[in-house]
C-alpha positions, 0 to 999 in steps of 0.5 A, spaced: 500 500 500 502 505 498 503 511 504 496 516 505 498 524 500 496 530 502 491 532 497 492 537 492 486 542 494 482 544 488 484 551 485 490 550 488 494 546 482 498 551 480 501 554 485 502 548 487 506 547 482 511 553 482 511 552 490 514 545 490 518 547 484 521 553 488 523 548 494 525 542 489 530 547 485 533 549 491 535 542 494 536 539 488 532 534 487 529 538 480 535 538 475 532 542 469 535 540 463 539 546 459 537 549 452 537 552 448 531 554 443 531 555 435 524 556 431 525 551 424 519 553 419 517 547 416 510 545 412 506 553 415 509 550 421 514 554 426 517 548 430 520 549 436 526 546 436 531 546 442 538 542 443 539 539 449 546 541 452 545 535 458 542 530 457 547 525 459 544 525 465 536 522 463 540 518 459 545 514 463 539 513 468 535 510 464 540 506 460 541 504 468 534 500 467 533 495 464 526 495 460 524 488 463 526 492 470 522 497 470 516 495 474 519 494 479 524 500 478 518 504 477 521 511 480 514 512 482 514 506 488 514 511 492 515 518 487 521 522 489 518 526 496 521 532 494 518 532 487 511 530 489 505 535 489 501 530 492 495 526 491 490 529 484 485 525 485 484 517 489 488 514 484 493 518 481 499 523 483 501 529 481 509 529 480 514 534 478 519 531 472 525 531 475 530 532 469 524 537 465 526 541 458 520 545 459 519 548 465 513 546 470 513 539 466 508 535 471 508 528 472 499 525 473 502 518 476 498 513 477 498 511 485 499 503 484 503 501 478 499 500 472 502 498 465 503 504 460 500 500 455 493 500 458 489 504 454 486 510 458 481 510 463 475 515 466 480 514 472 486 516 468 480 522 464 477 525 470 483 527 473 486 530 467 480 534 466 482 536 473 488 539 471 486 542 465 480 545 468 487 549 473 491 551 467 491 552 461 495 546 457 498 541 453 496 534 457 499 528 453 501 520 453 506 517 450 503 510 449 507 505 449 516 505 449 515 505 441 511 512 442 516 515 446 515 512 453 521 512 458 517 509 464 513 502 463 509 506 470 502 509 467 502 516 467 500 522 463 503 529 462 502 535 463 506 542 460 503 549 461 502 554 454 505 557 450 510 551 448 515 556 445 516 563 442 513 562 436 506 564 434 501 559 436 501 556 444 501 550 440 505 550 434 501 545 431 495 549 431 497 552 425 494 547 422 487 546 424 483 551 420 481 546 415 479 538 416 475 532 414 469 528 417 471 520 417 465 517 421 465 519 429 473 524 428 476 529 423 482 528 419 486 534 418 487 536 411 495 539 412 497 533 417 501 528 413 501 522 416 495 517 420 492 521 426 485 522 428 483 529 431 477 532 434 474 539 437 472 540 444 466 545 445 467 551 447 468 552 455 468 544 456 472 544 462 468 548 466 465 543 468 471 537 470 466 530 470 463 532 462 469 534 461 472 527 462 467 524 459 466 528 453 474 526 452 473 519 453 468 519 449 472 521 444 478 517 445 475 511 444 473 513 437 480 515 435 484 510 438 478 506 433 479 509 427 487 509 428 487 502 429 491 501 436 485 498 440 485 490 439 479 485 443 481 483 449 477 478 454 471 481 458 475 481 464 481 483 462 484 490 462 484 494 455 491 493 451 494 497 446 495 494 440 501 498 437 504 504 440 500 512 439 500 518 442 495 522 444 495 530 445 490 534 448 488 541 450 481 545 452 481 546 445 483 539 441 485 532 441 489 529 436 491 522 437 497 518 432 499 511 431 506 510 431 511 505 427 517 507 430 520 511 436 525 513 433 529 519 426 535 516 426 539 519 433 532 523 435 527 520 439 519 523 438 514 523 443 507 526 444 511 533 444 513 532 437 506 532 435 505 539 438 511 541 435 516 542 440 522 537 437 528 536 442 535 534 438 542 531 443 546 536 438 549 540 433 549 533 429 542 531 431 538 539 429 543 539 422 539 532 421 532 535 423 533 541 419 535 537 412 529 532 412 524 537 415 521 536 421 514 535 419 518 529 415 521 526 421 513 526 424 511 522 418 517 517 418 515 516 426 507 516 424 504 511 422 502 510 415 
């Protein structure tokens, strides 16, 4: 079992956020990870691209364990007290990213370990809405190692708007002025690669409990027309098929089937779908800018 948490009072998230950043910065548990950022335009796109000068430190502990280990590694069993918010709901909790590339990354962790390839639940939704119903921000899953997980622990994330200095908070926003219905989603036009999105109502998460539900209600018809749902045994657990992510904000949701995790040395999680890419080093950003970033989002995608 795991220990009782203080609960995060409702209306209170963000300032939680920034006070337990304050105390985690100043004992060291937060370690920010240094960049610096470039605008790459691309397909009407202005990406944001930002080289990370530190990453060693991520990688080197994740190469530490083992992907066969990482459930009983988990680093949320129990989360880092110094990084922990506390409880967001009675299931999950709220964590701050311990190496973060954007500042104020928040962690929605579940409380007891449960497979990132389960596919999202009114649980894993209801708090979600929570947290968008707080602040104004990109929520995403990175479904599955082959779509950009680093933890077999199921958690979703969190990352406050704009992502970037470029004119859209999300930069992929640029793009949703024009789509296609395919039956209960849409496709958009100028995205080329497999992906469902779909419009949320104005004004939504003002009401937390039909905001979870209107999401789940539409994740199900995404994660069906993109082909990551498979049957399983009425009593089973929902599992993923096939790797995907999934992005969110008050505004959309856009889901992606992925073939690969990987262009070449750059990894691409949910992030990249938004628009926000993260390369090692001058190499990495050479190899970004000659394909294209939108390439490389359709080289990860699913076809």
């Amino acid at each position: 079992m795991s220990e009782p948490l203080a609960h995060v009072p409702h209306g209170a998230l963000w300032q939680s956020i920034l006070e337990r950043t304050r105390t985690a910065l100043a004992c060291g548990a937060l370690q920010p990870i240094e960049t610096e950022e470039a605008l790459v335009d691309d397909a009407a796109v202005q990406f944001t691209v930002r080289s990370l000068s530190s990453l060693e430190r991520k990688t080197e502990a994740a190469a530490a364990t083992a992907p066969n280990d990482r459930a009983a590694a988990s680093p949320f069993l129990p989360p880092d007290p110094a990084l922990t918010l506390g409880a967001l709901s009675s299931t999950h909790t709220g964590v701050l990213n311990k190496h973060p590339v954007v500042a104020h990354h928040l962690l929605i962790v579940t409380r007891q370990f449960v497979p990132q390839e389960l596919l999202l639940d009114a649980a894993d939704f209801a708090v979600l809405a929570r947290c968008l119903g707080e602040i104004d921000a990109l929520g995403f899953y990175n479904g599955g190692q082959g779509a950009g997980a680093s933890q077999s622990h199921k958690h979703l994330q969190l990352v406050p708007l704009p992502l970037g200095g470029g004119a859209w908070d999300v930069p992929i926003e640029a793009l949703l002025d024009a789509w296609s219905v395919r039956g209960a989603v849409l496709r958009l036009l100028r995205l080329p690669f497999e992906h469902a999105f779909a419009l949320l109502e104005p004004g939504l998460f003002d009401d937390p409990a039909r905001a979870a539900e209107r999401m789940q209600e539409l994740y199900a018809a995404q994660t069906a027309a993109i082909g990551v749902v498979r049957d399983t045994a009425a009593n089973d657990p929902a599992r993923q098929s096939s790797p995907y992510n999934l992005l969110v904000t008050r505004r959309w949701m856009l889901a992606v089937p992925r073939s690969q995790e990987r262009f070449g040395s750059i990894s691409v999680n949910a992030l990249g779908f938004a628009g926000s890419l993260f390369v090692r080093d001058r190499a990495a950003m050479h190899a970004l800018r000659a394909a294209g970033p939108m390439n490389v989002l359709r080289a990860v995608a699913a076809q």
